[in-house]
PyMOL Python script that loads the backbone (N, CA, C, O; Angstrom):
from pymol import cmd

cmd.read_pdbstr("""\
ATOM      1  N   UNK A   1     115.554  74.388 -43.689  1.00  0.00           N
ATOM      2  CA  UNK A   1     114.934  75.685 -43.525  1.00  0.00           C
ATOM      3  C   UNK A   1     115.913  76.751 -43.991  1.00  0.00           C
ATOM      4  O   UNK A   1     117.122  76.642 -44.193  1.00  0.00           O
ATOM      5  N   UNK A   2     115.371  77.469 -44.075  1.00  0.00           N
ATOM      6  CA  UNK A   2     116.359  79.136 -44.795  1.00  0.00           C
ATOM      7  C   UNK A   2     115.808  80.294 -44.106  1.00  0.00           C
ATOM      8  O   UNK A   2     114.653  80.708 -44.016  1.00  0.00           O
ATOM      9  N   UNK A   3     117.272  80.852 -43.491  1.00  0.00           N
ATOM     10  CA  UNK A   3     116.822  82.356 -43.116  1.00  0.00           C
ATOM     11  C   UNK A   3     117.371  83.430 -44.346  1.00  0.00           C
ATOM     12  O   UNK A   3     118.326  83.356 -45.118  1.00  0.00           O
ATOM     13  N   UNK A   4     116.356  84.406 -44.158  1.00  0.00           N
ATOM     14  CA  UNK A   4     116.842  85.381 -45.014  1.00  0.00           C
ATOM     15  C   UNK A   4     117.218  86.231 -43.637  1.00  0.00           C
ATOM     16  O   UNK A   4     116.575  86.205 -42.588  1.00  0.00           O
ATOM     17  N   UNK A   5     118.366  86.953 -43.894  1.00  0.00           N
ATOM     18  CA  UNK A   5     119.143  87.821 -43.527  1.00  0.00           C
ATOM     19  C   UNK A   5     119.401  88.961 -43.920  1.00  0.00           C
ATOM     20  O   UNK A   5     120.413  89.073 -44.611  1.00  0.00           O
ATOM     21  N   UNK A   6     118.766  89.926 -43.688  1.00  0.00           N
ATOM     22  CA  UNK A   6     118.425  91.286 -43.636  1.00  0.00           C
ATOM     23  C   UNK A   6     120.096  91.843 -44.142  1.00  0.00           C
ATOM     24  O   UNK A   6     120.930  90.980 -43.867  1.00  0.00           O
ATOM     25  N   UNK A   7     120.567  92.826 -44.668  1.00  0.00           N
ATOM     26  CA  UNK A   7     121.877  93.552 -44.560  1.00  0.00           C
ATOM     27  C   UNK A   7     121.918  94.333 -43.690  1.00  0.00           C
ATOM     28  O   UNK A   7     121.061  95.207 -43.819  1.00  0.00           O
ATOM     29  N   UNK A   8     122.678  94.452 -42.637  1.00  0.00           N
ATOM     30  CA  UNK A   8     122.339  95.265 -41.560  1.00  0.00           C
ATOM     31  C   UNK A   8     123.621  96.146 -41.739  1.00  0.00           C
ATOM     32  O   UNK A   8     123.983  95.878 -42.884  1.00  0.00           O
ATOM     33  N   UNK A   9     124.711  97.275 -41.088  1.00  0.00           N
ATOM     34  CA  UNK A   9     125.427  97.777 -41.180  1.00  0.00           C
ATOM     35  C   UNK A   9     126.903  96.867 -40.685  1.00  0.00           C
ATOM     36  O   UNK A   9     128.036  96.719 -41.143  1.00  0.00           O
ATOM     37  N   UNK A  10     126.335  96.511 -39.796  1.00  0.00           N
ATOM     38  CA  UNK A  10     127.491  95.275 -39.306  1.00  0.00           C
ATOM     39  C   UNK A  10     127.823  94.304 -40.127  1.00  0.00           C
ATOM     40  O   UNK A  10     129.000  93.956 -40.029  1.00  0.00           O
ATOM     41  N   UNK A  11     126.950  93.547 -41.186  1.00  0.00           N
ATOM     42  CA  UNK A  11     127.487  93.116 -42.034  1.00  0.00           C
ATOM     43  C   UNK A  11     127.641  93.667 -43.356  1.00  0.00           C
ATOM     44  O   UNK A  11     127.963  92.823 -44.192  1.00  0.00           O
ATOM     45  N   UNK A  12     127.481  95.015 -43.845  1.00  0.00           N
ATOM     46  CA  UNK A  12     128.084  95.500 -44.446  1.00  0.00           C
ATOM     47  C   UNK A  12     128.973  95.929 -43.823  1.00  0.00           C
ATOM     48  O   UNK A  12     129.473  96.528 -44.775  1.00  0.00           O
ATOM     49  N   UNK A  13     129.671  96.165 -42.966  1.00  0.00           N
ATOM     50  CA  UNK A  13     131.131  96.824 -43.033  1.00  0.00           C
ATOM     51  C   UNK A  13     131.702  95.515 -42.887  1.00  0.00           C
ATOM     52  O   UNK A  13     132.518  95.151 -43.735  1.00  0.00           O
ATOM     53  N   UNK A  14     131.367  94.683 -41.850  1.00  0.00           N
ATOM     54  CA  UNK A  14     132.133  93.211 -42.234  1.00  0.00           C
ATOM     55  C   UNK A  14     132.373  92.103 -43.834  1.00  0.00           C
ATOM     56  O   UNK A  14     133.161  91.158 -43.862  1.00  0.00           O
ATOM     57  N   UNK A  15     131.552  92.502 -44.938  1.00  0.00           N
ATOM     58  CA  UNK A  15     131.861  92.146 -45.644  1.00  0.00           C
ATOM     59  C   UNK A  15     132.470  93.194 -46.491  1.00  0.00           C
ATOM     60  O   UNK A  15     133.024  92.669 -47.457  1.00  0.00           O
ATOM     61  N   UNK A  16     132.561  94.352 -46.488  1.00  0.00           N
ATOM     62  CA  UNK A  16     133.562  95.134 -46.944  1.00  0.00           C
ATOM     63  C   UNK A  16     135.315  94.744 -46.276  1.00  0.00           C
ATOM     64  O   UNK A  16     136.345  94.709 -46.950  1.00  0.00           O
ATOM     65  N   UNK A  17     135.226  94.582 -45.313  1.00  0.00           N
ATOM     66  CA  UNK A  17     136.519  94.239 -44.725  1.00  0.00           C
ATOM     67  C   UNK A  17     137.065  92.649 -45.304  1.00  0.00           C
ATOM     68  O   UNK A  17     138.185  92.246 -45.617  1.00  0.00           O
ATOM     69  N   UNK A  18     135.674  91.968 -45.277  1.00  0.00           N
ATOM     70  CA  UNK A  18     136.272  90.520 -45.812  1.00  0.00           C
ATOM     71  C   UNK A  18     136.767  90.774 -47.355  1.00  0.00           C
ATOM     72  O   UNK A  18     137.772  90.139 -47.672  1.00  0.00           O
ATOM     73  N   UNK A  19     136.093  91.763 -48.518  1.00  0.00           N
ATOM     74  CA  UNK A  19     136.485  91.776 -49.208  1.00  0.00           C
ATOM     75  C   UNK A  19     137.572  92.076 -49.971  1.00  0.00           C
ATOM     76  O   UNK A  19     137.958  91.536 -51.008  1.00  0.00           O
ATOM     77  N   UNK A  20     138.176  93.284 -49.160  1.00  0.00           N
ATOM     78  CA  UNK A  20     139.647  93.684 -49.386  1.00  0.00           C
ATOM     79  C   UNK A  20     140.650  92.856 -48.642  1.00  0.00           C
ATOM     80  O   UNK A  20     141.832  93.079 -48.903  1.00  0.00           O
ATOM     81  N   UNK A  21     140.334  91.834 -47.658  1.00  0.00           N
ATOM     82  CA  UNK A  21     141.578  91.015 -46.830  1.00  0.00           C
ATOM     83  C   UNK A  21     141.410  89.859 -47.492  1.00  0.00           C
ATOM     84  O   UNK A  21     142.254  88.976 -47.341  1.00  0.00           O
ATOM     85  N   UNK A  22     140.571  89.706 -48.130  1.00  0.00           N
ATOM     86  CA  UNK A  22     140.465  87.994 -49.032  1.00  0.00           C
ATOM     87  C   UNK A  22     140.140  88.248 -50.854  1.00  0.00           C
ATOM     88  O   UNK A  22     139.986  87.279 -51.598  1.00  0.00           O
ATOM     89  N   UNK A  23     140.083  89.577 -51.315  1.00  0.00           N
ATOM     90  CA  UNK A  23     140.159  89.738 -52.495  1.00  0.00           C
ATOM     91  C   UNK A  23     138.878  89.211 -53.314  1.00  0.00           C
ATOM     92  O   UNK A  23     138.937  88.785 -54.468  1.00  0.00           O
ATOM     93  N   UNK A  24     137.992  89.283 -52.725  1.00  0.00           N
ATOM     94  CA  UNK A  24     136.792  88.877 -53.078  1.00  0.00           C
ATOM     95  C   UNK A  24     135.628  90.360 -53.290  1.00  0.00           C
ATOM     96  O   UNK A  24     135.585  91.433 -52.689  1.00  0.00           O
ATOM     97  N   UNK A  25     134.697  89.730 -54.543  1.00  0.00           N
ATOM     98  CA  UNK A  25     133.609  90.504 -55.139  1.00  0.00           C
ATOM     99  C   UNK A  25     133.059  90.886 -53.708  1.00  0.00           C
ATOM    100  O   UNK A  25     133.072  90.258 -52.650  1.00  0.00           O
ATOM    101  N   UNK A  26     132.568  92.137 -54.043  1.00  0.00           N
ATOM    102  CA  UNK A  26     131.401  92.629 -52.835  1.00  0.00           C
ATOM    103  C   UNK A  26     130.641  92.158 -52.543  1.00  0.00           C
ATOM    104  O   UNK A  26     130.396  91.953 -51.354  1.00  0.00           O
ATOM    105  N   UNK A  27     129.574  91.585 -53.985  1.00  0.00           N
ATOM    106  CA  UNK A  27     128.751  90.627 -53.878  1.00  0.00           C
ATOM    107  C   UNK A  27     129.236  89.238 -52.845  1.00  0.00           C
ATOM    108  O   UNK A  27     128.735  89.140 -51.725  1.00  0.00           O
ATOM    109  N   UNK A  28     129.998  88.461 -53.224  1.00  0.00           N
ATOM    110  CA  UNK A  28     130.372  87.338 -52.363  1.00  0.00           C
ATOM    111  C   UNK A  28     130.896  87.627 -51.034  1.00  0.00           C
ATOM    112  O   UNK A  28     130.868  86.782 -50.139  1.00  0.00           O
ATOM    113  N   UNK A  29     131.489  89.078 -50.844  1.00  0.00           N
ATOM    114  CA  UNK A  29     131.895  88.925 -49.560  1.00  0.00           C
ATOM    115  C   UNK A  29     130.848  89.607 -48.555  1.00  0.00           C
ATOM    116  O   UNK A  29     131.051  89.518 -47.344  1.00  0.00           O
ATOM    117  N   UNK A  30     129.400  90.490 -49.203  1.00  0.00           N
ATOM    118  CA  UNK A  30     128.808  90.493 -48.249  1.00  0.00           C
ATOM    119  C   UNK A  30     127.877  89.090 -47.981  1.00  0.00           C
ATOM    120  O   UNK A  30     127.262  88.982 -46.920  1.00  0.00           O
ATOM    121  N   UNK A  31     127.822  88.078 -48.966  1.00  0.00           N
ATOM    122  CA  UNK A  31     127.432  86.521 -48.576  1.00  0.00           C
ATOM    123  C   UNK A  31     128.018  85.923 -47.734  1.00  0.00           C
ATOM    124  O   UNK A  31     127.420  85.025 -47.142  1.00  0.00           O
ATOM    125  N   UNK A  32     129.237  86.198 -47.442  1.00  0.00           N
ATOM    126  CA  UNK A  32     129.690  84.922 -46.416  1.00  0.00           C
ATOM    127  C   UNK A  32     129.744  86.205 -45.524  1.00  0.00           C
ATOM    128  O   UNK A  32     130.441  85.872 -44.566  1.00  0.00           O
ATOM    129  N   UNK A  33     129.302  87.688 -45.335  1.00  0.00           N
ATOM    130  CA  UNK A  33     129.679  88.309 -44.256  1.00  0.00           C
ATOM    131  C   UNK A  33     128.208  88.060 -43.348  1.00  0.00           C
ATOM    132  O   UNK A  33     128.001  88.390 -42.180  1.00  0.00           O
ATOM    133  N   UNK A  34     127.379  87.440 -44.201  1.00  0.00           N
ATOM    134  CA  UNK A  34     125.854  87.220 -43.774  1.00  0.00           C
ATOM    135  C   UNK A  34     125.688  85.868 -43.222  1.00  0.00           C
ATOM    136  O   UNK A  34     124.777  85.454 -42.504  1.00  0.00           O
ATOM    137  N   UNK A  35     126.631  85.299 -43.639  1.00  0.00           N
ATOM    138  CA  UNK A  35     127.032  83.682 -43.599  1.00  0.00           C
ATOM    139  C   UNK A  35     126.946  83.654 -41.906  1.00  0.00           C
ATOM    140  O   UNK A  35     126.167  83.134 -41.107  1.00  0.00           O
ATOM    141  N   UNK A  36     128.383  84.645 -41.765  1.00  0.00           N
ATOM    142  CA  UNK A  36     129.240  84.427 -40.193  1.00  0.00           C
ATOM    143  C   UNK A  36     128.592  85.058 -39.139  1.00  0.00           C
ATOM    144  O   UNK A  36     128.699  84.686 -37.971  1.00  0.00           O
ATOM    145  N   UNK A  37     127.794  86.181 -39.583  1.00  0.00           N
ATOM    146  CA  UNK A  37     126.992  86.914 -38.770  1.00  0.00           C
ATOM    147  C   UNK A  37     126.116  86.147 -38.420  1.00  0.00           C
ATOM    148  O   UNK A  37     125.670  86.535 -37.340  1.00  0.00           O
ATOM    149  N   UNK A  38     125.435  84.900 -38.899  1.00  0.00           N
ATOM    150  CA  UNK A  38     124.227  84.138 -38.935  1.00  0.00           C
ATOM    151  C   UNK A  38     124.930  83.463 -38.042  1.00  0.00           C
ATOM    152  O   UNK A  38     124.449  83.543 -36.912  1.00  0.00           O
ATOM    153  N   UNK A  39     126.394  82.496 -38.177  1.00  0.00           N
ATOM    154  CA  UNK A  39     126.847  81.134 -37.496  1.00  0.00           C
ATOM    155  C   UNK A  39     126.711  80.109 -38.179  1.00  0.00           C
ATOM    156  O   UNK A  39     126.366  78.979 -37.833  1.00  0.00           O
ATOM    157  N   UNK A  40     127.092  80.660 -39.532  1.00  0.00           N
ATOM    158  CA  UNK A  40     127.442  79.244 -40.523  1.00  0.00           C
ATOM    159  C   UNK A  40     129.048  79.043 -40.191  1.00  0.00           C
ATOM    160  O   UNK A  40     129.878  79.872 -39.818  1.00  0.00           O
ATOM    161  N   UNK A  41     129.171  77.666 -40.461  1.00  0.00           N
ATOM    162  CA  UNK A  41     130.760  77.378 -40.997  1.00  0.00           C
ATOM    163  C   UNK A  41     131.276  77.065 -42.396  1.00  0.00           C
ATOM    164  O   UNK A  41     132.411  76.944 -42.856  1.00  0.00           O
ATOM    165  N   UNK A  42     130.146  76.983 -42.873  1.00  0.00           N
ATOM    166  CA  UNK A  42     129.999  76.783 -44.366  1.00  0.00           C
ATOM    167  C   UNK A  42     129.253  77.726 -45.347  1.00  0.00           C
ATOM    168  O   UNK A  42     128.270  78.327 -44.912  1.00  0.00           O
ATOM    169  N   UNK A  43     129.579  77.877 -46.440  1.00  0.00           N
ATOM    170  CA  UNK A  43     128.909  78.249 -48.118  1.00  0.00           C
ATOM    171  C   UNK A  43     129.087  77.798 -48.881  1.00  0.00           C
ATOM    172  O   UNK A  43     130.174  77.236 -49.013  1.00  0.00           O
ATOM    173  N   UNK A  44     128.174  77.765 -49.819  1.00  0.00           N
ATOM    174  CA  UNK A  44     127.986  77.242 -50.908  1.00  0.00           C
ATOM    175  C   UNK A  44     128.705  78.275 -52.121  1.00  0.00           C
ATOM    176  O   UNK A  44     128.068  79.328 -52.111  1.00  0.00           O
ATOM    177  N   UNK A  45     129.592  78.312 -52.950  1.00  0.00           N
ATOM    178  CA  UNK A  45     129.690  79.160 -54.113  1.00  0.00           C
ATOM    179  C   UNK A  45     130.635  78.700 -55.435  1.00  0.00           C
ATOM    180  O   UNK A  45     131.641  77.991 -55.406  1.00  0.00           O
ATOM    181  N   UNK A  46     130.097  79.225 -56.409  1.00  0.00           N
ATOM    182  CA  UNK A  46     130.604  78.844 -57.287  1.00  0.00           C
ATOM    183  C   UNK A  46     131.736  79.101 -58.014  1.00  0.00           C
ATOM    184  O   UNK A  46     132.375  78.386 -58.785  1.00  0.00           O
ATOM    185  N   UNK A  47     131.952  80.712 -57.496  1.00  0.00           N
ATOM    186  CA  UNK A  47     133.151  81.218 -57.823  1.00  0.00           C
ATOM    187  C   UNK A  47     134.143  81.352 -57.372  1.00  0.00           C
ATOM    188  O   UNK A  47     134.910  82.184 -57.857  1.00  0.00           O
ATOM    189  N   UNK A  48     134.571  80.454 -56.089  1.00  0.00           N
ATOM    190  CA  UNK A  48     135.517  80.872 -55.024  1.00  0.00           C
ATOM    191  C   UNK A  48     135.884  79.015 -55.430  1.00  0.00           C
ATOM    192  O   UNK A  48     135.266  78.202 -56.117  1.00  0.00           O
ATOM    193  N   UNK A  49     137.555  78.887 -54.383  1.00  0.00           N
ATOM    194  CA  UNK A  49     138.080  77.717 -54.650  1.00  0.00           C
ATOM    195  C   UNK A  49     137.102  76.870 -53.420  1.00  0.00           C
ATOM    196  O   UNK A  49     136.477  77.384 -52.493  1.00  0.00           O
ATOM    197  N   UNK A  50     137.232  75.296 -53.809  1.00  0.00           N
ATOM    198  CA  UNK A  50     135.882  74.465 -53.131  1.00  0.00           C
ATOM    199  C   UNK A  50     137.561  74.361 -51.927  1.00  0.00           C
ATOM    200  O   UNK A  50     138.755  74.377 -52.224  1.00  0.00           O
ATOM    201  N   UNK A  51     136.726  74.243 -50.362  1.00  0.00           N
ATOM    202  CA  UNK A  51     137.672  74.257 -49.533  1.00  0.00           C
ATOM    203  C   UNK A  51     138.471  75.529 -49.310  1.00  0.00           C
ATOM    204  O   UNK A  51     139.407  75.297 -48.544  1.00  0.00           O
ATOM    205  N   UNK A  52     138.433  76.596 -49.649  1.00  0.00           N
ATOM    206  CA  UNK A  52     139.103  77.583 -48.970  1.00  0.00           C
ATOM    207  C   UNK A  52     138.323  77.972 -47.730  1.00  0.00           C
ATOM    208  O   UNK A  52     137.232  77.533 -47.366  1.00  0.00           O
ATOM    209  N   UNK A  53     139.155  78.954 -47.107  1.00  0.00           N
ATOM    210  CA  UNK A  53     138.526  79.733 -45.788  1.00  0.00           C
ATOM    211  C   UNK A  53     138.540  81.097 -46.179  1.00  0.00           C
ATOM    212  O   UNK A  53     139.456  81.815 -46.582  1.00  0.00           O
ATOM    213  N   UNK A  54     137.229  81.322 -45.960  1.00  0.00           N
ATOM    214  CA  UNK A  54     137.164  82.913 -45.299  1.00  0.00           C
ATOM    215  C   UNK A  54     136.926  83.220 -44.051  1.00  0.00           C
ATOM    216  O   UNK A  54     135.748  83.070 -43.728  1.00  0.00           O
ATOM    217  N   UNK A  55     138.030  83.810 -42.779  1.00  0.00           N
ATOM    218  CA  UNK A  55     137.782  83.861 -41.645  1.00  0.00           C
ATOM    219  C   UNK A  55     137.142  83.001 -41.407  1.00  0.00           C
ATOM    220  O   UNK A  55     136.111  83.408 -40.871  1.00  0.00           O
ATOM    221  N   UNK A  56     137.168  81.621 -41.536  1.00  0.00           N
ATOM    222  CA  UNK A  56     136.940  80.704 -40.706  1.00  0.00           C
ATOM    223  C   UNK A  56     135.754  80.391 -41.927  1.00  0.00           C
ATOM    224  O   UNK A  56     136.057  79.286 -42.376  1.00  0.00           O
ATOM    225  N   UNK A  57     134.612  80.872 -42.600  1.00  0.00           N
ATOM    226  CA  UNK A  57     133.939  80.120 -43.208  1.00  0.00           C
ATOM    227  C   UNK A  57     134.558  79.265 -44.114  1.00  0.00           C
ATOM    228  O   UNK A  57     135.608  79.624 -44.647  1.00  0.00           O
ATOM    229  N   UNK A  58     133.923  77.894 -44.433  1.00  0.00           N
ATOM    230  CA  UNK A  58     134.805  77.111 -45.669  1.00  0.00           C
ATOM    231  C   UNK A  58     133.866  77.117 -47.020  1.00  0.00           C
ATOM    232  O   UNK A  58     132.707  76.723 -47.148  1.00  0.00           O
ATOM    233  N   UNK A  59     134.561  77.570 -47.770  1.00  0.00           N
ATOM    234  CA  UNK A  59     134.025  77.382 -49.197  1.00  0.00           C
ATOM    235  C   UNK A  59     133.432  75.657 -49.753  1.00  0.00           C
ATOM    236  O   UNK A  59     134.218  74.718 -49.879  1.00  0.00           O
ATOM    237  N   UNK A  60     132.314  75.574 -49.954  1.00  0.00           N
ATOM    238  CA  UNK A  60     132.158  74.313 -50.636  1.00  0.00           C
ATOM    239  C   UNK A  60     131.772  75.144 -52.006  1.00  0.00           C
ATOM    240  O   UNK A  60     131.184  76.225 -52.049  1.00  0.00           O
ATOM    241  N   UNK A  61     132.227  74.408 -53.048  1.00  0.00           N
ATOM    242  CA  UNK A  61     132.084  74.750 -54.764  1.00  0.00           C
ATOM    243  C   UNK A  61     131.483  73.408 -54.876  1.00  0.00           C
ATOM    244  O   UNK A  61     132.045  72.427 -54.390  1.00  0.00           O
ATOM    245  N   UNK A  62     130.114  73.318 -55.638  1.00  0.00           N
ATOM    246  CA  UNK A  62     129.416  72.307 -55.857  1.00  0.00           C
ATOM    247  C   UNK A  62     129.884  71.569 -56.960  1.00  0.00           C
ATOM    248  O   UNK A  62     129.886  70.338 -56.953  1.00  0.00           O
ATOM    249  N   UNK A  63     130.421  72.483 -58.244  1.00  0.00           N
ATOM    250  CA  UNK A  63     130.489  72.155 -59.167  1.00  0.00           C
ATOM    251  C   UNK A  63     132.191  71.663 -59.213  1.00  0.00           C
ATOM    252  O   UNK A  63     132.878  71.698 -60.234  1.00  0.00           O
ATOM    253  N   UNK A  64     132.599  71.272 -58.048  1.00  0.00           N
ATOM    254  CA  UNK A  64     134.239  71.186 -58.531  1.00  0.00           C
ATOM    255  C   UNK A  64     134.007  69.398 -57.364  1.00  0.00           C
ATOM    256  O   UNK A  64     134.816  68.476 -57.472  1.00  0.00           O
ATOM    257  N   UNK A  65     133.063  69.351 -56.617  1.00  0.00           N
ATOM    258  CA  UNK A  65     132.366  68.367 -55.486  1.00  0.00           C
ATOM    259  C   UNK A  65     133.330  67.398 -56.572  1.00  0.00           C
ATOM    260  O   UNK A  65     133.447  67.811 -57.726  1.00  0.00           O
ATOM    261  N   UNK A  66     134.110  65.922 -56.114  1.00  0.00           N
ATOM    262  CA  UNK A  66     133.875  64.868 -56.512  1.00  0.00           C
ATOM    263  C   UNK A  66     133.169  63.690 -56.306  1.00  0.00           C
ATOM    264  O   UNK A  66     132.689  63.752 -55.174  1.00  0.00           O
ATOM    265  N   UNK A  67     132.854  62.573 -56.891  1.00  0.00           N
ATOM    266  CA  UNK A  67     131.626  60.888 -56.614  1.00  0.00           C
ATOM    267  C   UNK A  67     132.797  60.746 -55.910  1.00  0.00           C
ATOM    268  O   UNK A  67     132.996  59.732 -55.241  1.00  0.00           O
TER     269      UNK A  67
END
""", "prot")
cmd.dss("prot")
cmd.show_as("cartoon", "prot")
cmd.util.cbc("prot")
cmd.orient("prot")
């Protein structure tokens, strides 16, 4: 199932903050700021390293995945 997640102000200022403390696009950091607000531990993305953390979310990169 999939929630869509509204942008609310709380996660815009939280992904503004993730973005300047982890150096990440606005775009991506209001995604995982929607991520944590929700109660993921995980994302999916393509442009970030597979296995990093943001505040606790972990990056999975599909395209870096090994068999």
């Amino acid at each position: 199932m999939l929630d869509v997640v509204p942008l609310t102000v709380a996660i815009h200022d939280r992904g503004l903050q993730l973005a300047g403390r982890h150096q990440l696009s606005t775009y991506q950091a209001m995604i995982d700021a929607a991520a944590l607000e929700s109660g993921c531990d995980s994302v999916y993305s393509e442009d970030l390293q597979n296995g990093m953390s943001v505040a606790g979310l972990t990056v999975i990169n599909p395209l870096k995945l090994t068999d």
